[in-house]
OpenMM code with the backbone's topology and positions (N, CA, C; nanometers):
from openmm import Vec3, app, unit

residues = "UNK UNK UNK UNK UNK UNK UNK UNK UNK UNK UNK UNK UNK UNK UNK UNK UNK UNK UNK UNK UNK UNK UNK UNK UNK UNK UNK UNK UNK UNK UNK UNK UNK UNK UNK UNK UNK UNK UNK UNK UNK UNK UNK UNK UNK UNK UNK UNK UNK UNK UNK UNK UNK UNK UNK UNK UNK UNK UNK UNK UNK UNK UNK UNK UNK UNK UNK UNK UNK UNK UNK UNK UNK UNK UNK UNK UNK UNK UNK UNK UNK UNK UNK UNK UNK UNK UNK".split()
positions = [
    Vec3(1.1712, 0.8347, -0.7701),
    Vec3(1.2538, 0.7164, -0.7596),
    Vec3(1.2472, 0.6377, -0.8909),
    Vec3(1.3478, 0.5605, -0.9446),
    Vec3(1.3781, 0.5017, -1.0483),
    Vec3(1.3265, 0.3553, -1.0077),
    Vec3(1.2783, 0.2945, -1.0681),
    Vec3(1.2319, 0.1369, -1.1044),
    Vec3(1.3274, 0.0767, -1.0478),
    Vec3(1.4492, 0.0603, -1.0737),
    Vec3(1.5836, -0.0143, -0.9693),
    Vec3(1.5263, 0.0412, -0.8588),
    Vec3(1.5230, 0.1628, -0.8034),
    Vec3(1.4947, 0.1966, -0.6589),
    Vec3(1.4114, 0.1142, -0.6099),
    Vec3(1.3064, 0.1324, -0.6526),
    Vec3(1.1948, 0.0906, -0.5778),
    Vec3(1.2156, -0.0492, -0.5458),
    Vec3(1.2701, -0.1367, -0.6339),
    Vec3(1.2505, -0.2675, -0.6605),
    Vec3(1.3800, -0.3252, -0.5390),
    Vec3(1.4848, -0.2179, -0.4963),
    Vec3(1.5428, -0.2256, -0.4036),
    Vec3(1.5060, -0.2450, -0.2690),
    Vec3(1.4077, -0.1131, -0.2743),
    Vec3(1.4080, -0.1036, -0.1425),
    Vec3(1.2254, -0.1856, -0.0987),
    Vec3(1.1947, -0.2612, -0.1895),
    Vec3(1.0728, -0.3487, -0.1413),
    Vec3(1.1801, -0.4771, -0.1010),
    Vec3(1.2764, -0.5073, -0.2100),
    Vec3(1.3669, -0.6006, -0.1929),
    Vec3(1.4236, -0.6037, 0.0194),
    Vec3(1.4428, -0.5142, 0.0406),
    Vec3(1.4693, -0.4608, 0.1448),
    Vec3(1.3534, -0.4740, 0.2857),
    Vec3(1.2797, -0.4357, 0.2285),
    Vec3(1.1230, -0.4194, 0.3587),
    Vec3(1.0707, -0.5983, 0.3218),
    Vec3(1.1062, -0.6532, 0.2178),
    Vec3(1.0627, -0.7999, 0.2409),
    Vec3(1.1394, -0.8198, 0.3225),
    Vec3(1.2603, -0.8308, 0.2997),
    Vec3(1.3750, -0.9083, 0.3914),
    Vec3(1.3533, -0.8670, 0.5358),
    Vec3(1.3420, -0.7489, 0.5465),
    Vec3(1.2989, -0.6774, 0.6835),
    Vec3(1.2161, -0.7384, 0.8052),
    Vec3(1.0606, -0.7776, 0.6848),
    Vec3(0.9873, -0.7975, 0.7771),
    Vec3(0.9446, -0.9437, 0.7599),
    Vec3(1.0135, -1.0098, 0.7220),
    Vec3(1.0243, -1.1587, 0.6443),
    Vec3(0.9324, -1.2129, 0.5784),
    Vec3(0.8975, -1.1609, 0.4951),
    Vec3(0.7635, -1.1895, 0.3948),
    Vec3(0.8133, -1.2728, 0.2788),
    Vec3(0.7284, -1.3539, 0.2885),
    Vec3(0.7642, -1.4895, 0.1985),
    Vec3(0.7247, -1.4957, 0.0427),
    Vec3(0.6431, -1.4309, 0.0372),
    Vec3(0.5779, -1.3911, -0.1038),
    Vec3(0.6757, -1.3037, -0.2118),
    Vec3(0.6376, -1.3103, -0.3199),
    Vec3(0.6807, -1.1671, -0.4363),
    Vec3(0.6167, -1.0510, -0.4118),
    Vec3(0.6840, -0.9687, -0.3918),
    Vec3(0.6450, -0.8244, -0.3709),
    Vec3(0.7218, -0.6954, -0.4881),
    Vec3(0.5935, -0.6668, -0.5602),
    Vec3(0.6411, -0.5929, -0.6826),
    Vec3(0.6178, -0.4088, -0.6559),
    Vec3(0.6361, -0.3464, -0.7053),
    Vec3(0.5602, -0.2111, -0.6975),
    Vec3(0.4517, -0.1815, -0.7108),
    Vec3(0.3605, -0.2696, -0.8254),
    Vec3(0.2395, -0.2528, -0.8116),
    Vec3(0.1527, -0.3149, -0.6940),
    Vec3(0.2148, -0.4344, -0.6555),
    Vec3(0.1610, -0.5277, -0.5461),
    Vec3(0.1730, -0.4104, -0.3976),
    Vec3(0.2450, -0.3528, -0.3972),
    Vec3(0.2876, -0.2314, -0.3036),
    Vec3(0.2097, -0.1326, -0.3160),
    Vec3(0.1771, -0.0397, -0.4345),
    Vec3(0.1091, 0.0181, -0.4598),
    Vec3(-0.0636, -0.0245, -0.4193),
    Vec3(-0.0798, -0.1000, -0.4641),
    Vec3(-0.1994, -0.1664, -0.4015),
    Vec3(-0.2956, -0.1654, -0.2866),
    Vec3(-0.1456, -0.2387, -0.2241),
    Vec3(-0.1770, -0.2318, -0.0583),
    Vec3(-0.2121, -0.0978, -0.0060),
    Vec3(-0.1285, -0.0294, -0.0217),
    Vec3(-0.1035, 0.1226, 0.0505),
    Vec3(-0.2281, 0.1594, 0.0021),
    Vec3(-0.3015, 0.1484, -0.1232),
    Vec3(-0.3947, 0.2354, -0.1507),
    Vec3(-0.5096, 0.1670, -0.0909),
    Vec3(-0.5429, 0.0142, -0.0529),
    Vec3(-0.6461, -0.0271, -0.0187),
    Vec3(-0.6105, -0.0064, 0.1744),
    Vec3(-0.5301, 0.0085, 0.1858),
    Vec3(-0.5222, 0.0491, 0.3474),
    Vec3(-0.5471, 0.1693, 0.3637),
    Vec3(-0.5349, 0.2639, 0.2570),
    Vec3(-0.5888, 0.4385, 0.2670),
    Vec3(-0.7458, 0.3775, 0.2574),
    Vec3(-0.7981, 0.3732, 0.1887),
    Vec3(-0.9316, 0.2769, 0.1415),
    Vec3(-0.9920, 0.2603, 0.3123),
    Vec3(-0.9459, 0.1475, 0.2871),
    Vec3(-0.9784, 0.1124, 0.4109),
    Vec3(-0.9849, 0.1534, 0.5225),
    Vec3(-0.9030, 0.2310, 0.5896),
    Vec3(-0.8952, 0.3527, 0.7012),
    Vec3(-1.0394, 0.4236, 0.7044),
    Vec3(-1.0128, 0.5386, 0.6247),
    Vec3(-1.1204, 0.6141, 0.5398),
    Vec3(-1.2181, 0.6244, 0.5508),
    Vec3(-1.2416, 0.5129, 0.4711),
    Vec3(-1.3833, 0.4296, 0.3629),
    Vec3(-1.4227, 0.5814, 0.2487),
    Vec3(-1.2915, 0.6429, 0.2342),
    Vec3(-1.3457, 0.7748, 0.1255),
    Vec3(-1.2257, 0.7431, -0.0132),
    Vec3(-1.2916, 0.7142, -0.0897),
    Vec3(-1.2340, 0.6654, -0.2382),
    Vec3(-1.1743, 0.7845, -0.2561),
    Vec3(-1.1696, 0.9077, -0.2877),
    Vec3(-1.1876, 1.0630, -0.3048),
    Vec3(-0.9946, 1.0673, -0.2570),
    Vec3(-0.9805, 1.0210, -0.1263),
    Vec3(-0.8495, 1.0130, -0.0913),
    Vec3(-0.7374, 0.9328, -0.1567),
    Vec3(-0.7812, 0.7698, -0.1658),
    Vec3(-0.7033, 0.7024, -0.2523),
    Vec3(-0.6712, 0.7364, -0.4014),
    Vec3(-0.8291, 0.7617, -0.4617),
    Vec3(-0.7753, 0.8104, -0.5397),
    Vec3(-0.6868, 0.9488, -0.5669),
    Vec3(-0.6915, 1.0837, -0.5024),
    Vec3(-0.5929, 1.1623, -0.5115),
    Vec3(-0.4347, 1.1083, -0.4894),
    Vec3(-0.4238, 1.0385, -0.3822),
    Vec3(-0.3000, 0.9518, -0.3305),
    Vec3(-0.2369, 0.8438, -0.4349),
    Vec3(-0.3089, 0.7791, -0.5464),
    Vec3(-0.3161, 0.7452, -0.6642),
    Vec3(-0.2668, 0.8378, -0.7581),
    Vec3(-0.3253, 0.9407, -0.7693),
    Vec3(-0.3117, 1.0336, -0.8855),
    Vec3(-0.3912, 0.9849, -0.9748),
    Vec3(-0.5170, 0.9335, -0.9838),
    Vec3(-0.6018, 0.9302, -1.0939),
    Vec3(-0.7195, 1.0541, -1.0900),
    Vec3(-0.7365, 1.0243, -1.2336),
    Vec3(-0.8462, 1.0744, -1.2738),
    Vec3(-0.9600, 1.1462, -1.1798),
    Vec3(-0.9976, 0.9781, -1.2103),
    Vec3(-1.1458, 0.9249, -1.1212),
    Vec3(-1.1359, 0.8078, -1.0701),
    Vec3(-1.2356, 0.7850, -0.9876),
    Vec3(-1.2264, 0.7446, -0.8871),
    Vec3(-1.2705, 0.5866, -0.9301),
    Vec3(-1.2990, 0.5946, -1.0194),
    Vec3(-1.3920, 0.4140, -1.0750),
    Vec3(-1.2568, 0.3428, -1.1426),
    Vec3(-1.1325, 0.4374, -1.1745),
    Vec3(-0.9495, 0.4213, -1.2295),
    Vec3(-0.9259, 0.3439, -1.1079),
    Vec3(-0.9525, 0.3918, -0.9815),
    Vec3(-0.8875, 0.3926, -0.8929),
    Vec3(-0.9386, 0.2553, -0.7765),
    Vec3(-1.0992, 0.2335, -0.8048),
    Vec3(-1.1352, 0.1282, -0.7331),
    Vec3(-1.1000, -0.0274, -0.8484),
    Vec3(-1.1344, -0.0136, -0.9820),
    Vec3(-1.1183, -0.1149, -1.0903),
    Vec3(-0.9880, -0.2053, -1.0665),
    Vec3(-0.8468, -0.0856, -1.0744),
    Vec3(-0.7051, -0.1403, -1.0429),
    Vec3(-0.6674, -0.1335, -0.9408),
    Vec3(-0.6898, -0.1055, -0.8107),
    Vec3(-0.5843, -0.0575, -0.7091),
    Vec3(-0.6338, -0.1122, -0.5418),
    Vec3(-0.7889, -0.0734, -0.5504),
    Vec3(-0.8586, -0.1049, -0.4205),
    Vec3(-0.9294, -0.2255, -0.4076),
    Vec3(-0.8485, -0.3008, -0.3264),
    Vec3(-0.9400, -0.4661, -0.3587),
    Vec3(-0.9741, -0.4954, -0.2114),
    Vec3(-1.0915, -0.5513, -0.1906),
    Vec3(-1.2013, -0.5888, -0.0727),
    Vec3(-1.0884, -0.6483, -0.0205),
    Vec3(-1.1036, -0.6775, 0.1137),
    Vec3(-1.0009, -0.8195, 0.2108),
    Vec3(-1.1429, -0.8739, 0.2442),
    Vec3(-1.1451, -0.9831, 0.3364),
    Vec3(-1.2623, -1.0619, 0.3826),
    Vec3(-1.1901, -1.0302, 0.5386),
    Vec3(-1.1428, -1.0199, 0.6136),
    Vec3(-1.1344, -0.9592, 0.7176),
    Vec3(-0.9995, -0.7764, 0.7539),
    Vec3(-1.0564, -0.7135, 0.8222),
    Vec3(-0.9985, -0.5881, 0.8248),
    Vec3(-0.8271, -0.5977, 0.8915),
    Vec3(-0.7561, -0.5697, 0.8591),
    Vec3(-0.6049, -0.5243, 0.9085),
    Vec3(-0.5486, -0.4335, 0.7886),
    Vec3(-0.4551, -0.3883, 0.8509),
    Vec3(-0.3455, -0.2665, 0.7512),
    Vec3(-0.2354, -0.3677, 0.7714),
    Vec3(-0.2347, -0.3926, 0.6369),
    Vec3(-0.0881, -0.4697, 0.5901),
    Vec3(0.0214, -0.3877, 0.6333),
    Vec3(0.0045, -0.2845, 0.5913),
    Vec3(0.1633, -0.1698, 0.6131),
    Vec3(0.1671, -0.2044, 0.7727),
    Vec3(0.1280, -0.1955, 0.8585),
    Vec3(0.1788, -0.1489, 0.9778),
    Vec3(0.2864, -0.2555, 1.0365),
    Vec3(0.3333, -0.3669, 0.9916),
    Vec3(0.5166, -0.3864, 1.0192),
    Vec3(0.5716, -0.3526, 0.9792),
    Vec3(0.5237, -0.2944, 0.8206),
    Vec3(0.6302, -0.2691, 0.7894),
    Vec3(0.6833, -0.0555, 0.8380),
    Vec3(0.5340, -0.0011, 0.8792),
    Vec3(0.5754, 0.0894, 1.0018),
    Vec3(0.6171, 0.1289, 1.1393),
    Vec3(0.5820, -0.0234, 1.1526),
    Vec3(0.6507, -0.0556, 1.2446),
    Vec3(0.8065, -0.0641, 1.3205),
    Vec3(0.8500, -0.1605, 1.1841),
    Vec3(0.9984, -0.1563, 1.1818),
    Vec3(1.0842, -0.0244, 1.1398),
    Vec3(1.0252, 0.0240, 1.0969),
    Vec3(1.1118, 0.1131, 1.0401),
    Vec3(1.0644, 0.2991, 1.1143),
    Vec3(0.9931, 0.2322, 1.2418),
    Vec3(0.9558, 0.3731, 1.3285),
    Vec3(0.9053, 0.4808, 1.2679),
    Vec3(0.8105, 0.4953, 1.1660),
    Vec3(0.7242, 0.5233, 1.1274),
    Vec3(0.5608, 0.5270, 1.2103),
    Vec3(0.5044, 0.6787, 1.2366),
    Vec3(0.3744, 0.6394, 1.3968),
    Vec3(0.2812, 0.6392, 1.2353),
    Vec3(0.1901, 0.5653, 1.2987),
    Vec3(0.1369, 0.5405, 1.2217),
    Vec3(-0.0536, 0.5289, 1.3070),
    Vec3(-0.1017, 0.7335, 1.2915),
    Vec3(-0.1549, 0.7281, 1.3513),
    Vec3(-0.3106, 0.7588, 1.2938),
    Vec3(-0.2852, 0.7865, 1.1662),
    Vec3(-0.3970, 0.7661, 1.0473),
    Vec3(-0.4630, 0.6089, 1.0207),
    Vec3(-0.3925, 0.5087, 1.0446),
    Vec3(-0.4296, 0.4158, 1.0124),
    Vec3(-0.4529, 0.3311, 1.1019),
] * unit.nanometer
topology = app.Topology()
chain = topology.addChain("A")
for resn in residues:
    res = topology.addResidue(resn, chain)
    for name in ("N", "CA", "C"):
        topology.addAtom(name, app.Element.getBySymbol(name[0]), res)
Protein backbone atom coordinates (compact mmCIF):
# COMPACT_ATOMS: atom_id res chain seq x y z
CA UNK A 1 0.00 0.00 0.00
CA UNK A 2 1.10 3.54 -0.87
CA UNK A 3 1.37 6.31 1.96
CA UNK A 4 -1.99 8.03 0.45
CA UNK A 5 -3.46 4.53 1.14
CA UNK A 6 -2.80 4.04 4.32
CA UNK A 7 -3.37 7.54 5.44
CA UNK A 8 -6.88 6.91 3.83
CA UNK A 9 -7.95 4.22 5.17
CA UNK A 10 -6.82 5.13 9.06
CA UNK A 11 -8.63 8.39 7.87
CA UNK A 12 -11.53 5.96 7.53
CA UNK A 13 -11.30 3.47 10.77
CA UNK A 14 -11.04 6.94 12.79
CA UNK A 15 -14.19 8.12 11.43
CA UNK A 16 -15.53 4.58 11.85
CA UNK A 17 -14.95 4.11 15.24
CA UNK A 18 -15.02 7.81 16.35
CA UNK A 19 -11.71 8.41 17.68
CA UNK A 20 -10.92 11.81 18.54
CA UNK A 21 -7.24 11.85 18.44
CA UNK A 22 -4.52 11.95 15.32
CA UNK A 23 -3.95 8.73 14.06
CA UNK A 24 -0.81 8.33 11.81
CA UNK A 25 0.74 5.02 10.43
CA UNK A 26 3.25 4.87 12.76
CA UNK A 27 0.81 5.59 15.71
CA UNK A 28 -1.04 2.42 14.04
CA UNK A 29 1.83 0.55 13.61
CA UNK A 30 2.51 0.78 17.18
CA UNK A 31 -0.54 -0.26 18.53
CA UNK A 32 -0.88 -3.44 16.51
CA UNK A 33 2.59 -4.33 17.51
CA UNK A 34 2.17 -3.64 21.29
CA UNK A 35 -1.24 -5.62 21.20
CA UNK A 36 0.79 -8.62 19.43
CA UNK A 37 3.20 -7.81 22.52
CA UNK A 38 0.84 -7.91 24.67
CA UNK A 39 -1.30 -11.00 23.79
CA UNK A 40 1.88 -13.08 23.64
CA UNK A 41 4.21 -11.58 26.04
CA UNK A 42 6.84 -13.13 23.14
CA UNK A 43 8.88 -10.13 21.56
CA UNK A 44 10.22 -12.90 18.92
CA UNK A 45 6.57 -12.43 17.27
CA UNK A 46 6.28 -8.65 17.16
CA UNK A 47 9.26 -8.38 16.17
CA UNK A 48 8.99 -10.80 13.03
CA UNK A 49 5.42 -9.00 12.45
CA UNK A 50 7.65 -5.77 12.48
CA UNK A 51 10.17 -7.04 10.19
CA UNK A 52 13.11 -6.14 12.27
CA UNK A 53 16.24 -7.24 12.81
CA UNK A 54 16.21 -7.72 16.46
CA UNK A 55 14.28 -7.64 18.83
CA UNK A 56 15.80 -4.57 21.18
CA UNK A 57 14.71 -2.46 17.14
CA UNK A 58 11.60 -3.64 17.97
CA UNK A 59 10.93 -3.06 21.83
CA UNK A 60 13.07 0.70 21.71
CA UNK A 61 10.43 2.01 18.77
CA UNK A 62 7.32 0.12 18.56
CA UNK A 63 6.33 -1.76 21.96
CA UNK A 64 5.31 0.62 24.67
CA UNK A 65 4.07 -0.59 28.34
CA UNK A 66 0.12 0.58 28.95
CA UNK A 67 -0.52 0.88 32.84
CA UNK A 68 -3.62 -1.15 32.48
CA UNK A 69 -4.23 -4.25 29.88
CA UNK A 70 -6.83 -3.90 26.76
CA UNK A 71 -6.26 -4.41 22.85
CA UNK A 72 -6.86 -1.15 21.32
CA UNK A 73 -7.59 -2.89 17.88
CA UNK A 74 -10.56 -4.76 18.92
CA UNK A 75 -13.31 -1.93 17.65
CA UNK A 76 -11.76 -1.42 15.35
CA UNK A 77 -12.23 -5.54 14.67
CA UNK A 78 -14.97 -5.28 15.68
CA UNK A 79 -16.58 -3.03 13.25
CA UNK A 80 -15.33 -4.18 10.48
CA UNK A 81 -16.14 -8.19 11.37
CA UNK A 82 -12.89 -9.20 11.71
CA UNK A 83 -12.90 -12.57 14.79
CA UNK A 84 -10.48 -11.69 16.55
CA UNK A 85 -9.48 -14.78 18.32
CA UNK A 86 -5.65 -14.42 18.96
CA UNK A 87 -6.12 -11.50 20.90
Amino acid sequence: MTYQQVKRMLTRIKKDIGFDENLSPRRFRTTVLTDIYEVTKDIKQAQAAAGHTTAAMTLKHYVKGRTQLKNTAEPISALYGIENNTM
